[in-house]
N, C-alpha and C positions, 0 to 999 in steps of 0.2 A: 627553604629560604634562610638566607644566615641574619642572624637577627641579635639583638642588643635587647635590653631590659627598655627601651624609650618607644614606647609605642605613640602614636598622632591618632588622637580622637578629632574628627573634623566639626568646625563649630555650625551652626544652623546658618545658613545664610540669609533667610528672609523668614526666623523669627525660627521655633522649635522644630525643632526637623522629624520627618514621619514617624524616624525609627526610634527616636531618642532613649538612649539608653538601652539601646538591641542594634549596636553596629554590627556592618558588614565587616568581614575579615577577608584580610589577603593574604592568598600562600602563591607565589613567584619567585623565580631565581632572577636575579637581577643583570641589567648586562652587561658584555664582558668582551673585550680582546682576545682573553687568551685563543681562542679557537674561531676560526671562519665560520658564519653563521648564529655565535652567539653575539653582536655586535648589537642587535637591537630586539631581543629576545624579552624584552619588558615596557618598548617602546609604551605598547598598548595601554596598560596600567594607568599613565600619565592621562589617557583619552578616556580610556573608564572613569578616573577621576575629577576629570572637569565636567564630565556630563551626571557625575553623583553630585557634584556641589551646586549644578545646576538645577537640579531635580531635587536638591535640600535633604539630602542622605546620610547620615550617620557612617563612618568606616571607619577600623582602626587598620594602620597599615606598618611597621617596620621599616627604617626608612636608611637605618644602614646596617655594613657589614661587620661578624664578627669571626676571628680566628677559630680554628679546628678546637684551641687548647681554649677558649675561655666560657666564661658559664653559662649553660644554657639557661635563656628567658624562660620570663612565663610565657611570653608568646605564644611560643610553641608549644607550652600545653593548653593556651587559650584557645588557641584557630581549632584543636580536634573537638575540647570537649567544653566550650566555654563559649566558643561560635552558634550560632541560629539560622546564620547564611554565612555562606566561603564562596570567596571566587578563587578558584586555582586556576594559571597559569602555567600547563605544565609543556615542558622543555625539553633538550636533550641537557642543558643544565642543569633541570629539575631534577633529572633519572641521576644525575651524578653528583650527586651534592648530598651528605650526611643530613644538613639541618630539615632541607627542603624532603625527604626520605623519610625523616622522623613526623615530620608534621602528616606527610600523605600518613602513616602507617594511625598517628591517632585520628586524624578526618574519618579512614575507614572504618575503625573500631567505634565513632561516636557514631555512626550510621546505623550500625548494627543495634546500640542502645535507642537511639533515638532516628527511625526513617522518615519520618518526618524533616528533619533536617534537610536546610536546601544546601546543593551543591551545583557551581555553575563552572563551569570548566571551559577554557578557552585555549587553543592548541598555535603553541609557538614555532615555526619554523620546520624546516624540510626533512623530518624521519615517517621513519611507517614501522609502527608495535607490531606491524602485522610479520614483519619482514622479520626474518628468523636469524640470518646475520648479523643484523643490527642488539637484537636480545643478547646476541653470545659475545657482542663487544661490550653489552653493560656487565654483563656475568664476568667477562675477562677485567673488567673495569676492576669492578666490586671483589674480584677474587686476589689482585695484589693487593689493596687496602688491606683484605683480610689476611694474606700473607706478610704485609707490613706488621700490622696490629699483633699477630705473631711469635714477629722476632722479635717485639718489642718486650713482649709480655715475659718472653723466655731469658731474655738478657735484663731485663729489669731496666735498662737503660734509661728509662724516663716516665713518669706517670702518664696513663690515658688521660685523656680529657673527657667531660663528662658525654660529650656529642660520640667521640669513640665507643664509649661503654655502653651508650645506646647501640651504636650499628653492630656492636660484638650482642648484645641482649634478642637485637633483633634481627640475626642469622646473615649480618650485611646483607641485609634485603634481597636476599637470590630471590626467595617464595616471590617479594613484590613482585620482582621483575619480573618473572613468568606469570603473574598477575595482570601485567600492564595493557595487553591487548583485551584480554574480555572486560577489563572494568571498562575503561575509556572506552571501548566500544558501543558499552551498553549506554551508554548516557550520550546527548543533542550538543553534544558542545559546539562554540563558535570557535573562527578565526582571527587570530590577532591579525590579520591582514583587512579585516573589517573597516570600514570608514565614517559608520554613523553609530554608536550606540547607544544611541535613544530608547530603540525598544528592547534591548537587552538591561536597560536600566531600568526601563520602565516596568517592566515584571517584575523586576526585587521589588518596588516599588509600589506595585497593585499588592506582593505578596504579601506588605504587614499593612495596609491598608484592609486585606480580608483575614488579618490573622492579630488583631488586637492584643490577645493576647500573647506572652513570650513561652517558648516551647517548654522553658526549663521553669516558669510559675511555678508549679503544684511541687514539683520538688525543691524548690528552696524553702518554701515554704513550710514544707516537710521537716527540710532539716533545722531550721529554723527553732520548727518550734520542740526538734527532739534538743539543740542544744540548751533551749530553756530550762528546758525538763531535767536535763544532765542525764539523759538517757540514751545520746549515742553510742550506737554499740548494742544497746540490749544486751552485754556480756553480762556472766556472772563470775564468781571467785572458789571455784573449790578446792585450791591449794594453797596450803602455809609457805613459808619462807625456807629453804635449807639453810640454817645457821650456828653457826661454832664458834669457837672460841679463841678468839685472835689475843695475842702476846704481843707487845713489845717492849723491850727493855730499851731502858736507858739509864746507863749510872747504878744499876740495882735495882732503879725505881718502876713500877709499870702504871704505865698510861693507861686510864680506865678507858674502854671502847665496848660501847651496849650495840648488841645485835637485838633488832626486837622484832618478835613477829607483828604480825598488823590484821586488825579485823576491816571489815569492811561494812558498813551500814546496812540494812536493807533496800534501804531506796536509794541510794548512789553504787553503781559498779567502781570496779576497779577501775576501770576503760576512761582514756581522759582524750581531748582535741576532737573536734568536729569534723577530722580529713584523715583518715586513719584510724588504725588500732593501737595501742601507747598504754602498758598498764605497768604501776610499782611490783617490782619483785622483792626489794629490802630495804629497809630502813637503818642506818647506822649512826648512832650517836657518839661521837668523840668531845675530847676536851675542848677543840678548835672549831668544830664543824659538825654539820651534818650532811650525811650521805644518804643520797636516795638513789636505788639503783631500778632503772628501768630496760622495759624490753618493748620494741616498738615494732610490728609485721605491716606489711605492704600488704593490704586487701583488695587491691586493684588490681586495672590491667595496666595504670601506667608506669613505662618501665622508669622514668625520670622521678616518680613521686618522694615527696620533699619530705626527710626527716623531722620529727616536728621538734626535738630540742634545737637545733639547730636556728630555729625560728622565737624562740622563748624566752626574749630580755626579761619581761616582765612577768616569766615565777616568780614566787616566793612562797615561803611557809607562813601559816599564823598559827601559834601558840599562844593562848589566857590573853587572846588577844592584842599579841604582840607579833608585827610582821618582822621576819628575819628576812634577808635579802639571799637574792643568787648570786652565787661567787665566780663559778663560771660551769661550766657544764664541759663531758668529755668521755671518750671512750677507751674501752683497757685493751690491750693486745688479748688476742685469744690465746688463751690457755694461762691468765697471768691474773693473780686473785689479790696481789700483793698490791697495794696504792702507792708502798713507796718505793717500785721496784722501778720506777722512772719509765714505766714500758706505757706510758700515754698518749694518746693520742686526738686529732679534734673530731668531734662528730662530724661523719660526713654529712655536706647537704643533701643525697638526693641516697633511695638505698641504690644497692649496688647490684641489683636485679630484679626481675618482675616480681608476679605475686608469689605470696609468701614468705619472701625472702624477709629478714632481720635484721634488725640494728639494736646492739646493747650498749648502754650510756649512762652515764652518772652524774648528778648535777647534785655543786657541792654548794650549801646555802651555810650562814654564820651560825654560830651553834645555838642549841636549846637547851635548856636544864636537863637532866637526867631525870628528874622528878615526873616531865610532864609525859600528860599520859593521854592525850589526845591536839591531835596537830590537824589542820586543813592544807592541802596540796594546793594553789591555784597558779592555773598557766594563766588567765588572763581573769576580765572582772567576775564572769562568767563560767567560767571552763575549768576545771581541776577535778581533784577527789575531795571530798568534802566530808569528813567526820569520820577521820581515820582512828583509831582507837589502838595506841601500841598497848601491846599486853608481854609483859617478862617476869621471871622468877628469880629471885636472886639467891645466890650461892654466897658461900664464904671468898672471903677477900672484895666483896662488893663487885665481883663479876657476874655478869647475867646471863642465862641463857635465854631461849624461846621457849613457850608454851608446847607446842605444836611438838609434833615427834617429826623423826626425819621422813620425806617425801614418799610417799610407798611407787612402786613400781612403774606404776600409769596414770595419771589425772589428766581432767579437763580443766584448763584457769581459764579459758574465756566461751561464749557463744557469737558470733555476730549473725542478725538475721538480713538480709537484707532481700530487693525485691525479685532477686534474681538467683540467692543461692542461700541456703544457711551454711557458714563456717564454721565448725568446730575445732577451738584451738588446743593441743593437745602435748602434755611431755614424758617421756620415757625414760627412767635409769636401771641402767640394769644392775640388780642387786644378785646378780647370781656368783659364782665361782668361774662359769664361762662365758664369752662371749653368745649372744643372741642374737640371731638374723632378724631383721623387722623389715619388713614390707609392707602396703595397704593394698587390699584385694577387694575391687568391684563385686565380688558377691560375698563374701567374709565381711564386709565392713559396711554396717547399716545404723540409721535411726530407728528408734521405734514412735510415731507419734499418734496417739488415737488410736492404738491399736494398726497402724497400719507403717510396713517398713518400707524407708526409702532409703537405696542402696547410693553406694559411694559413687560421686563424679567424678572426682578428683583428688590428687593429694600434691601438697609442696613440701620440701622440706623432708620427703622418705620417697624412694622409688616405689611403680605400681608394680604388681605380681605378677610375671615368676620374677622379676628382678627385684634383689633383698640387699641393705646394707648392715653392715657386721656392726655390734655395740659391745664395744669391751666395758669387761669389769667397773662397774663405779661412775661409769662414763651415763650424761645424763644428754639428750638429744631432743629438742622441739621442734612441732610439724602442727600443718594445717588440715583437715581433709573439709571437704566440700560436697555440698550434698545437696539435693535439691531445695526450695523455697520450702518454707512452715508458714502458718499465721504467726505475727508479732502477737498474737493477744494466749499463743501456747504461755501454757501454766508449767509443765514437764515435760520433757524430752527422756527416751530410753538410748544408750548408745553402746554398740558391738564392735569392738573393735579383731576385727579377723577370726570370730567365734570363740577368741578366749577372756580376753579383756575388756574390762566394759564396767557401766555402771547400768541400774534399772532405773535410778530416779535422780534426773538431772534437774532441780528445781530452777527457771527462768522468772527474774525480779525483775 
């Protein structure tokens, strides 16, 4: 569905409507000229709708179009994984439409999490999924898009848009496509050629009438009350900062600039925002500013998931009780350590691939004394790192270094548990004279918990074994691996990385 940021919540008609506050959602292509047969490919919609406001229903619907190039809504990550019922309408403009493709692919994936989830499906116009010709014209469809997308990439000619960068994440839906017959098949759907939908209304309609309460309760609530706690994430911190010692001159004179390492409390992680993984790697005090440098991992499955500095007017630092503000926030070209090498750039909003994937960013707030020696991070009134503790040693010329010695080889900085996989977040530099192969291996790469090993699922961020990627000299590289569920209430964790690296006692705060 091509969609804009304005969604329509419908109001109660004859006083609070059944679902209030657990709308129905709509995923439809809308219709269209361009082709014979899409002319009234939505008509239905229009009749769905008068018989929801007649029956007093809750829907949020999309109500206009948005270009290829501009941002994609939340919408569309509402209808997959924020919806409780979906009606799809699906099309031969459905099967050909990026927005309306993205929304089927999370509909599918929230199914998976949540089957309980209702899906009501109502089939527009004259194709057959069954018919094998018709699939090899959506594939020939989908296969110029991806030879556009392409030349584009090759020639640099123009930035994607973020709807592109989805269909390139999500293999331009070929898999869907060879998907489309047994899903749709397997499920009762209706005909938009329909003329009474009363009792296709009337089922959503009994359905929260025997379903009180809302599918996603017990997990908001959940998280609810880990961001109270300041405990989302369950990560912990077992790595210092790599930090040196920066020059610059001017006139003879040099500009004092402290690198500081940073502790971390017991009872607050690193781990900061309630939608995502986001932890401090450095802390930089200058004459002008302060510099925090972060590093943010996509722990989901959605490929669109929102950077959170990007989202984050209202940081700021408090120092002896004195708030500094955010100046602005931003990210460094890869491979560039330099702030004034002008190689800057804006944080992207959304990352720039599924899970695992990264985004590093720096957010520059007004300066703090050199003196202080404990600062609080807050993204919002609730949400930050809280009782950060810089710790430095000073040298002559009133330069500082870090506590901390430089990085050893392998560490863990973060855990996340969640109810479906534990993450183990992981980084590597190679401190050898050669280059080292690193790969993660399904039986070389285990937990130990309770005495008992649970072997690797997956890894982001490193190919699996025999496929290995090369790490030169000095060169430092971060990855995720993934492993099956623990209890939240583990104490320690043992971790094996390919049977040489590893720790025996990974302490969980």
């Amino acid at each position: 569905m091509s969609s804009t940021s304005q969604n329509i919540a419908t109001p109660a008609q004859n006083g609070k409507c059944i679902n209030q506050g657990r709308p129905v959602y709509f995923s439809y292509a809308r219709n269209s000229t361009k082709k014979p047969g899409w002319e009234h490919i939505s008509d239905c919609v229009d009749a769905i709708l008068k018989e929801f406001e007649a029956q007093n229903i809750e829907y949020r619907l999309d109500k206009r179009d948005i270009g290829a190039g501009d941002r994609i809504s939340d919408f569309e990550r509402e209808i997959g994984w924020n919806s409780e019922v979906v009606v799809l309408v699906f099309s031969d403009k459905y099967f050909r439409s990026m927005h309306c493709m993205y929304e089927l692919v999370q509909i599918k994936k929230a199914l998976k999490k949540y089957p309980n989830k209702r899906l009501l499906c109502v089939k527009s116009g004259n194709f057959d999924l069954s018919d094998s010709n018709y699939i090899y014209d959506l594939e020939r469809f989908w296969g110029d898009i991806k030879q556009d997308y392409e030349m584009v990439e090759r020639h640099r000619s123009r930035e994607h848009s973020g709807i592109e960068k989805a269909a390139f994440e999500n293999g331009f839906y070929f898999d869907e496509i060879l998907g489309l017959y047994p899903f749709f098949s397997a499920l009762n759907y209706s005909y938009a050629t329909n003329t009474d939908w009363s009792s296709f209304v009337g089922d959503i309609k009994k359905y929260y009438i025997d379903t009180p309460k809302s599918l996603f309760a017990d997990e908001r609530k959940r998280k609810s009350l880990l961001r109270n706690l300041k405990f989302y994430g369950l990560g912990i911190i077992t790595l210092a900062v790599i930090i040196g010692l920066l020059f610059f001159k001017f006139g003879g004179n040099v500009s004092r600039i402290d690198d500081v390492a940073v502790s971390f409390p017991e009872y607050s992680s690193n781990v900061y925002l309630n939608d995502g993984l986001a932890y401090i790697k450095a802390i930089r005090l200058e004459e002008d500013r302060c510099v925090i440098d972060f590093r943010t991992i996509n722990i989901s499955d959605d490929t669109l998931k929102q950077v959170p500095a990007a989202h984050s007017p209202s940081a700021h630092i408090v120092a002896d009780g004195v708030n500094y503000n955010l100046i602005k926030a931003y990210s460094i070209a890869e491979g560039v350590n330099n702030l004034e090498s002008g190689r800057l750039r804006k944080v992207p909003e959304v990352f720039p691939g599924g899970k695992g994937t990264k985004v590093d960013f720096c957010m520059e707030f007004e300066a703090i004394p050199f003196s202080t020696e404990n600062i609080d991070f807050v993204e919002q009134s609730n949400l930050g790192v809280f009782g950060l503790k810089l710790q430095r040693k000073t040298l002559k010329d009133g330069l500082t270094k870090p506590v901390s010695d430089t990085l050893k080889s392998f560490g863990v900085f973060a855990v996340e548990i969640t109810t479906d996989e534990t993450i183990v977040c992981c980084g590597f530099c190679n401190r050898s004279e050669n280059d080292v192969s690193l790969s993660a291996s399904y039986t070389d790469c285990y937990l130990m918990v309770d005495g008992k090993q649970l072997n690797l699922k997956n890894a982001a961020g490193i190919p699996m074994a025999p496929n290995a990627v090369n790490i030169a000299k000095d060169v430092r590289t971060e990855f995720a691996l993934f492993f099956p569920p623990i209890d939240k209430k583990t104490a320690t964790i043992g971790l094996k990385f390919n049977d040489q690296l590893g720790f025996d006692t990974i302490k969980l705060h």
